[in-house]
N, C-alpha and C positions, 0 to 999 in steps of 0.2 A: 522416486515414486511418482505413479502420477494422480491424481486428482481428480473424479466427474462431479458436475456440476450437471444435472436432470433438470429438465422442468418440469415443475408441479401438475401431477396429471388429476387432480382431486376436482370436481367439479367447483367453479369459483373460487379457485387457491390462486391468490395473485401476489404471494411470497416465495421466495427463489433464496438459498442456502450462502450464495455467497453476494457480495457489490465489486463494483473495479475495484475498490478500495482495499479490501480484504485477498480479492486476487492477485492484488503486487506487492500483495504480504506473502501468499504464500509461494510467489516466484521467488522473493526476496531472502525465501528459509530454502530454498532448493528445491522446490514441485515443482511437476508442471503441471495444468490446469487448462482440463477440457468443461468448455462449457455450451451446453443446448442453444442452438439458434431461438433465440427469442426468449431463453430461459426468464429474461429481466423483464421482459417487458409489463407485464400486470405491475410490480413494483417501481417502474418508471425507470429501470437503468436497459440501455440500449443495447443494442451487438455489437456498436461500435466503441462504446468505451470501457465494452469488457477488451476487445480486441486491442484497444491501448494499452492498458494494463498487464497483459500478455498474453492473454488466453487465446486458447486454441479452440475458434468455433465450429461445432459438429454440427449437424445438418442430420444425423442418424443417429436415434439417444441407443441403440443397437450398440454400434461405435462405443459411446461411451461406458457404455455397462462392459465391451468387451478389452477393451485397453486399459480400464483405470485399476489398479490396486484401493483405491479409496474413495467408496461415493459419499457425498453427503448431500441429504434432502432435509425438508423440511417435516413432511410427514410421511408416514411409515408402508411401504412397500405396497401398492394396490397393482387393478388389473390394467394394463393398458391398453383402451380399444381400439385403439388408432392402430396398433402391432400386433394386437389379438392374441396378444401374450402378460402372465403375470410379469411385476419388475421384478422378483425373486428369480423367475424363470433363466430372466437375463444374466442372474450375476454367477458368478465364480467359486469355485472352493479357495478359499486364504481370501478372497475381498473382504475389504473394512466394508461396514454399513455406518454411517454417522449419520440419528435420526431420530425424532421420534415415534419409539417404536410401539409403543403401551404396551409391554407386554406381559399384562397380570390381565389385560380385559380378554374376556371369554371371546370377544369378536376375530380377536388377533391371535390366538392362540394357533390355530392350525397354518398361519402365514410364520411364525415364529418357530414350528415346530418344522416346518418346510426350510428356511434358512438354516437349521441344527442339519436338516440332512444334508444340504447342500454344501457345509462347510463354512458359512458366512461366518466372518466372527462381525457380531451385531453388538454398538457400543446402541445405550439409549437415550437420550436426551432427559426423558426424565425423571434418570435414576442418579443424577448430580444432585450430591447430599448438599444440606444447607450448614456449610463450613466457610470461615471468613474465608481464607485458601481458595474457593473452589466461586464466589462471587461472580468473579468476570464470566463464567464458563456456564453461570445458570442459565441457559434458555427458559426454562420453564418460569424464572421469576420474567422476565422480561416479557413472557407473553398474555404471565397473568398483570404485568403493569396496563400492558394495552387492552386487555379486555377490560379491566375494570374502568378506563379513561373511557374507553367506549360505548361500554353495556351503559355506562350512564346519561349518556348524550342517546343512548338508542331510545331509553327511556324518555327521555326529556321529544326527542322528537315523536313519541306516541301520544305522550301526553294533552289532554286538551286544555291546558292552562298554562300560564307563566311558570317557571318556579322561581324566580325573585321576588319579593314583599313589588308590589307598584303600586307607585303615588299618582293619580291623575286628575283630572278635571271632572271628573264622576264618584269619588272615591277611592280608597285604598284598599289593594287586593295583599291576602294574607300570603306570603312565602311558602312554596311545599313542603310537605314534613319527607323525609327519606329516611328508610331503614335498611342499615345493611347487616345482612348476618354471617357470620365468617369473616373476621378481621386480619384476614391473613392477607398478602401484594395485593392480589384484585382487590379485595374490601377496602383497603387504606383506599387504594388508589379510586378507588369508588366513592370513599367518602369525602376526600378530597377534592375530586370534581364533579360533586354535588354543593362543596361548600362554597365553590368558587363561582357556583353557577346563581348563588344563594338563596337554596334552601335552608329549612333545618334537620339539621342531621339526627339520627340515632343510629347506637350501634349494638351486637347480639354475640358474643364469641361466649362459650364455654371455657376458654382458656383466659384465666386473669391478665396473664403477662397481654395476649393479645387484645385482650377490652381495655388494658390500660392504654395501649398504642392510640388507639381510636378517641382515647378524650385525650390527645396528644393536637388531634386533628379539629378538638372542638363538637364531639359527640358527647349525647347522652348517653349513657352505658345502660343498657336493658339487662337486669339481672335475670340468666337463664335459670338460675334455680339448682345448677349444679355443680357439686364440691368436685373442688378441684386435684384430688387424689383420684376421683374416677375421670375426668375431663383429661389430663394432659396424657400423652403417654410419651412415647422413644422419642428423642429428638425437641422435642415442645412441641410436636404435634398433634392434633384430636384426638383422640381414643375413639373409639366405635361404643357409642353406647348400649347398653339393653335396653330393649324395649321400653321398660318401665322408667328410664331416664328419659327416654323420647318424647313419651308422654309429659313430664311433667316440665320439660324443656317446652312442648309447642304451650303446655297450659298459660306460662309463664309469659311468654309471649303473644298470645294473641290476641289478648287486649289493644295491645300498643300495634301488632300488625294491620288492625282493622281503622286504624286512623290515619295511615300511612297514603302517599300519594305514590310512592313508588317505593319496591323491595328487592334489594339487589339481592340475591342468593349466592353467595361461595364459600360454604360450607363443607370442608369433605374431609377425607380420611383418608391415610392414604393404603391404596390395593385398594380399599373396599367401596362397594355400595355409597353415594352420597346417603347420607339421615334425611328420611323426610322433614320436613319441620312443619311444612304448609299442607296442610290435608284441603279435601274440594271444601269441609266446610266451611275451613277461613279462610276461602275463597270466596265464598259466597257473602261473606259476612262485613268485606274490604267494600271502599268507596265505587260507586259505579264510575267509571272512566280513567282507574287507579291501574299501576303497572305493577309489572312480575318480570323482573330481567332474572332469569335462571342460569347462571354462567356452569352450574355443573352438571349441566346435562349430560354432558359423557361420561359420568359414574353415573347415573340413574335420574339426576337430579334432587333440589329439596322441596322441590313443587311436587306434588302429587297427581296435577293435570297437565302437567308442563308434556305438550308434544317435541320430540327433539328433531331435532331442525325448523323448525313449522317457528311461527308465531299467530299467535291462535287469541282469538276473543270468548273467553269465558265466563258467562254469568257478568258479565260488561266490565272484565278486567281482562287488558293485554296481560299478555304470558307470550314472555320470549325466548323462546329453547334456541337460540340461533348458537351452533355448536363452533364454528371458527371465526369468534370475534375479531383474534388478532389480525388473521387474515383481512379484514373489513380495512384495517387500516393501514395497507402493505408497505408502503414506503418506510415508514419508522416500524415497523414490527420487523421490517427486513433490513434493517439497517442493525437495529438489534441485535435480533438472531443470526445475521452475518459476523457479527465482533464476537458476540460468542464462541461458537462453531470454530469460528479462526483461534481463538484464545484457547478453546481444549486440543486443536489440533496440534497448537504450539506446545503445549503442557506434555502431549503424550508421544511429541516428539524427538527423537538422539538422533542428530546424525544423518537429517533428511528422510529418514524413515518412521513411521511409530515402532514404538518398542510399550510393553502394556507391561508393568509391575504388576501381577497378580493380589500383591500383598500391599497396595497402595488403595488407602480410604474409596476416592475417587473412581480410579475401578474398577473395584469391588460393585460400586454403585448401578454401573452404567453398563458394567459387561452383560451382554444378554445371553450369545451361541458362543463358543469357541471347540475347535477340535469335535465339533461333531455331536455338541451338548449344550442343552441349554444350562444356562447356568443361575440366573438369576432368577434372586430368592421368591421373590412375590409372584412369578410367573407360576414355580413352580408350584407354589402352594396353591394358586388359582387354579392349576390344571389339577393339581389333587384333589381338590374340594369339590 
C-alpha cells in the first residue's frame, strides 16, 4: 500500500504528519511513502532527509491524493487555494484518511458528510480512547502536552512582570499567583510549567481524581463546589453541567480568579460546548495587566470574551484564544504527533495493509465514514441535535 504525506495547507500550520524517522518505519513495515515537496519544512525536517529515509518526493499534492491508498495529515481536510479545489475533492472512494477530523463540530460537519459520499473511510485522531493499550497512539494527549507547555510561556511572555519571587538591590518582588482550571494533560502540563517557571500555583477541576493530580504537582486545589456523582461521567471524564452547577462552579471560584496573575482555561467535555466559567464580569474584576490563556477555544471556550483566534486586551486583561498552540511549537509537536500516527498505523496493520476490526475498542473510537456512512457516534448526535 502506499502512503501520502500532504502538507499542511491551514494558514500558519508548521506541523507535517510524518519525520524521516517514522518514514523508515513505515518503509521498514512494507509502505511506500509519498511525501509533499517541502511538506517538513515549517517543522525543520528537510526534502532531503525525507528522500534518505526513502520517500518518494511529489512536487503535485494532486499526485499524492491520486496514488495513495492512505493519507495522513495533521488536520482535518480544508480548501486548497493554491489548486482551487477542496482536499476531500481530491481523494478517492476506499482511501484511509488518518487525521484529525473533529467531527461532532458543527463546522465540520458538511466536510464529514462529503467524505460519507465520497466513500473515504475516515479514522480520527481524536476519537483514541484513553486506554493504557491505546497510550503511544494518543495524538490528542500529546498536543494537549504542548499546548499546555506553551499557552503558559505565552502567558508569561504577555505578562508585564516576573513570575519568579526576585531578590534585588531594591527590594523583593512577590512570585505570580497562576490558576489553572481543567486538570486534565494541558492543565498538568500547564501547572507544571508554571511551577518551574516559579510561580504559585492553584488549580480548578470538578473531577476529584483530577484536582488530586494537581497537588501531585504542588497546587492549591480550589474547591468547585461540585459533587462528584454529577462532575465525573463515562470514562472519568467531565460531565456537562446544568446551568445551575455552572453558576455555582463560577461562584465558587471567582474569588480566587480575581487575584490570579494568569488563568489557563482547559476545561471541556467531550462532543460538547466548553462551560463558561469566566463570564466578562470576572473579567472585569481580575488584576489590570493579568492574563486569560483559553486553550479551549475550539469548543466555544471558558472565557466568555475570549475572541478565537485573536488575542485581545479586555478591560486591561490579555485573553488569548490562539487556537493551534501545538502548532506554535512544530518541531516537538511533530515529532510527537509523527510517533503517534506511525504507532496506530502499525496497530491497525496485517500484512502491509490496514485491516480495521470493527469490534476492536480502538476503532470503534476513531472510525468516522466507512462504506458510504458516517459512523461515528458524537458526529452523529451533533448532526441530530
Amino acid at each position: 500500500m502506499v502512503i501520502g504525506i500532504p502538507k499542511e495547507i491551514m494558514h500558519g500550520e508548521g506541523r507535517v504528519s510524518a519525520i524521516p524517522e517514522t518514514v523508515a518505519k513505515l518503509k521498514a513495515d512494507g509502505y511506500e511513502v509519498l511525501v509533499e515537496n517541502s511538506a517538513g519544512d515549517g517543522a525543520f525536517f528537510s526534502d532531503e532527509e525525507y528522500a534518505a529515509a526513502g520517500a518518494e518526493m511529489v512536487a503535485d499534492v494532486a499526485n499524492i491524493y491520486d496514488r495513495a491508498d492512505i493519507i495522513l495529515k495533521v488536520k482535518e481536510p480544508q480548501f486548497n487555494e493554491k489548486k482551487g479545489v477542496h482536499e476531500v475533492d481530491m481523494m478517492h472512494s476506499g482511501q484511509y484518511l488518518i487525521t484529525f477530523i473533529h467531527p461532532a463540530s458543527p463546522v465540520n460537519h458538511d466536510m464529514v458528510k462529503k467524505m460519507a459520499e465520497k466513500g473515504i473511510i475516515g479514522l480520527t485522531l481524536d476519537g483514541v480512547p484513553r486506554i493504557s493499550r491505546a497510550q503511544n497512539l494518543d495524538a490528542l494527549t500529546s498536543m494537549s502536552t504542548c499546548a499546555g507547555y506553551k499557552g503558559i510561556l505565552m502567558a508569561a511572555n504577555d505578562l508585564a512582570k516576573f513570575i519568579p519571587q526576585i531578590f534585588s538591590a531594591v527590594g523583593m518582588i512577590k512570585p505570580c499567583n497562576v490558576m489553572v482550571i481543567g486538570t486534565g494533560v494541558a492543565g498538568l502540563q500547564a501547572l507544571a510549567t508554571a511551577k518551574r517557571l516559579g510561580a504559585v500555583t492553584y488549580a480548578a477541576d470538578i473531577r476529584p481524581a483530577a484536582a488530586e493530580q494537581a497537588t501531585s504537582l504542588g497546587a492549591k486545589i480550589v474547591d468547585t463546589g461540585v459533587p462528584a456523582e454529577i462532575a465525573v461521567g463515562e470514562g472519568g471524564y467531565a460531565n456537562a453541567l446544568s446551568e445551575e452547577w455552572i453558576l455555582k462552579e463560577r461562584e465558587a471560584l471567582k474569588d480566587t480568579i480575581k487575584e490570579m496573575d494568569i488563568v489557563f482555561c482547559s476545561a471541556l467535555v467531550p462532543s460538547k460546548l466548553a462551560p463558561v466559567i469566566i463570564t466578562e464580569e470576572i473579567v472585569k474584576s481580575m488584576k489590570p495587566g493579568s492574563v486569560i490563556v483559553d486553550i479551549s477555544i475550539d469548543q466555544g471556550g471558558n472565557c466568555a470574551i475570549t475572541e478565537p483566534g485573536e488575542t485581545a486586551v479586555k478591560h486591561k486583561v490579555t485573553i488569548e484564544g490562539i487556537k493551534n498552540i501545538p502548532g506554535m511549537l512544530p518541531t516537538s509537536s511533530t515529532w510527537m504527533f509523527a510517533q503517534n500516527i506511525y504507532n496506530l498505523v502499525k496497530y491497525l496493520s496485517k500484512d502491509g495493509a490496514l485491516a480495521l476490526d470493527t469490534n476492536d475498542e480502538i476503532v470503534k473510537g476513531i472510525l468516522t465514514t466507512i462504506n458510504g456512512e458516517i459512523v461515528h457516534k458524537g458526529a452523529l448526535e451533533a448532526m441530530n441535535a
